[in-house]
PLY file of the C-alpha trace (Angstrom):
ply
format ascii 1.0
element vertex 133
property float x
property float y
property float z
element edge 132
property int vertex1
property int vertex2
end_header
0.00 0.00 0.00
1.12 3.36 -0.82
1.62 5.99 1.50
-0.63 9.35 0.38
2.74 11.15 2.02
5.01 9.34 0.15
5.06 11.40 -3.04
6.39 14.08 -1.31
8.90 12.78 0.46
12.24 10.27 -0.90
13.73 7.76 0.79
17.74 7.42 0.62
20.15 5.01 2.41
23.28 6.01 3.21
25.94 5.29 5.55
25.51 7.34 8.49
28.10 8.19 11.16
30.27 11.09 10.48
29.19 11.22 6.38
25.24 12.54 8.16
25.88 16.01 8.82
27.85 16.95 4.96
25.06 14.94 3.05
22.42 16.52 5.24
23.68 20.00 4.51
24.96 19.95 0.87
22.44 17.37 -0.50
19.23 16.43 1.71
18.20 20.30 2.78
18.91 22.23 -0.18
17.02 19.21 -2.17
14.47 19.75 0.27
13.99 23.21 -0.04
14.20 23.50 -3.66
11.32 20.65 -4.26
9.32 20.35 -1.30
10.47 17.00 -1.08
11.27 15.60 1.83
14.70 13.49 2.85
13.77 10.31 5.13
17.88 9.23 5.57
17.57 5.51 5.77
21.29 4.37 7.91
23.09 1.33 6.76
26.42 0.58 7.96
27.82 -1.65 5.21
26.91 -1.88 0.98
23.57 -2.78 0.27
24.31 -4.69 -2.80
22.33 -7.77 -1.83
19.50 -6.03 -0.21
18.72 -4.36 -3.90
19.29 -7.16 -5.55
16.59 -8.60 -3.50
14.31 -5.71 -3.97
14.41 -5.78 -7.36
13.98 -9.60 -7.52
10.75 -9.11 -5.56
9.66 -6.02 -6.97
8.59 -4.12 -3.71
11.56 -0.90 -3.05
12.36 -0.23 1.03
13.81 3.10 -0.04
14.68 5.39 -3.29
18.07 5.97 -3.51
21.25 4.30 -2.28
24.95 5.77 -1.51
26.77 3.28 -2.51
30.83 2.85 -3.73
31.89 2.45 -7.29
32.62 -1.08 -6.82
29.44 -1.79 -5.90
27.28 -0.34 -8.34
29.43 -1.79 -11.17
28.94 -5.03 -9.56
24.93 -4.00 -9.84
25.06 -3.24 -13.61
27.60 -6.18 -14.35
25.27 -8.83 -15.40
22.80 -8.63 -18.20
19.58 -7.89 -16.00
21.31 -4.74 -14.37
19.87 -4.18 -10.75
20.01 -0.35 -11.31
17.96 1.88 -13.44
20.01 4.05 -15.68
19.75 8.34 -15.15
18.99 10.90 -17.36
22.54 11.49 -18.16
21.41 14.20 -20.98
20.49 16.59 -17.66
22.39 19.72 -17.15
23.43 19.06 -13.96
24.36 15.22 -14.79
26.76 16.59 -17.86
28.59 18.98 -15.45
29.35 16.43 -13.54
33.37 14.80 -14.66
32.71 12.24 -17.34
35.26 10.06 -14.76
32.64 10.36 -12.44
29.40 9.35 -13.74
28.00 6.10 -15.47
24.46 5.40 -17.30
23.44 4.34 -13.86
25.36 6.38 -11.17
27.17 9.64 -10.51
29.89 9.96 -8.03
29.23 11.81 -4.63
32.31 12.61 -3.00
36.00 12.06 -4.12
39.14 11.42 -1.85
42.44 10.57 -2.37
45.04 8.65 0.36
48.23 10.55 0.62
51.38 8.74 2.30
53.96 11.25 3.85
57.26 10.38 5.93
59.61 12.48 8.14
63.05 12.95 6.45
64.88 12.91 9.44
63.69 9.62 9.94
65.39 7.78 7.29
69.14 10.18 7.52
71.78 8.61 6.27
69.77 5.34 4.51
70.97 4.85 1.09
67.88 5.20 -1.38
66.70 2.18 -3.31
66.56 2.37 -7.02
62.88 1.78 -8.38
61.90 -1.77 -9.77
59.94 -0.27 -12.99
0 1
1 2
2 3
3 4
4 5
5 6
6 7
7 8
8 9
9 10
10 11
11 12
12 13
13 14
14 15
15 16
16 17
17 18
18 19
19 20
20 21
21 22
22 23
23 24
24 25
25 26
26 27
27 28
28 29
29 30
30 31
31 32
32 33
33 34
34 35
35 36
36 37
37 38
38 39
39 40
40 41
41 42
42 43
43 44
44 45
45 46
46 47
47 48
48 49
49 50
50 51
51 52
52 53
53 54
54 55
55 56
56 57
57 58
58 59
59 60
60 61
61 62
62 63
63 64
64 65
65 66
66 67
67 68
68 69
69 70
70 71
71 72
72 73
73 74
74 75
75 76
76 77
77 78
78 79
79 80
80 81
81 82
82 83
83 84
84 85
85 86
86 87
87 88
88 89
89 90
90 91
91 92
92 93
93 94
94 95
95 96
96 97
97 98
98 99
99 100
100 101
101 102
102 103
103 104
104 105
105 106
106 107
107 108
108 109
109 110
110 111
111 112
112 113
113 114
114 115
115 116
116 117
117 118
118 119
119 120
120 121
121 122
122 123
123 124
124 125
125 126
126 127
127 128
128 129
129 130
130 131
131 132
């Protein structure tokens, strides 16, 4: 049964913990106050990969949207009965998004990169080994 509230309001599951606060204020508000539409933040603390799989299988959706990492979503779209609906990747907003960062069937939502630093001092006097490539 559908829910007379629930076309004004989206369901989204995402991961919680310390990423709540930056999707609540640079996705989930302004969405909200540009549409009317409100943001019901469903938390899951690991990929959801089998739980859409299953919703799709059974045809009945526990929320709208997922935050989800690259890996995962490939693994969504890798067979031939994708578990993801593709986007409207002809949208303004999707085609301003990095080409890197976007598929038929997801954009990216945040970027980060792992840097490795060292303290000098630390290796003084250690002769440098030649690279292997």
């Amino acid at each position: 049964m559908t829910d007379a509230n629930d076309a004004r309001r989206i369901r989204v599951r995402d991961p919680g913990g310390p990423y709540a606060p930056g999707l609540t204020a640079a996705i989930y508000t302004p969405f909200t106050a540009a549409t009317g539409i409100a943001v019901e933040r469903i938390v899951g603390g690991v990929e959801p990969t089998g739980l859409i799989e299953e919703m799709v299988t059974r045809g009945r959706y526990d929320w709208d949207l997922a935050l989800v990492s690259a890996a995962a979503a490939r693994q969504l779209v890798a067979g031939p009965s994708p578990f993801l609906e593709p986007i409207a990747l002809d949208a303004a907003t999707t085609r301003a998004i990095p080409a890197a960062f976007r598929s038929e069937y997801f954009v990216g939502n945040d970027v980060y990169a792992t840097v490795l630093a060292y303290d000098e001092d630390a290796f003084a006097g250690r002769p440098a080994k030649a690279s292997s490539s």
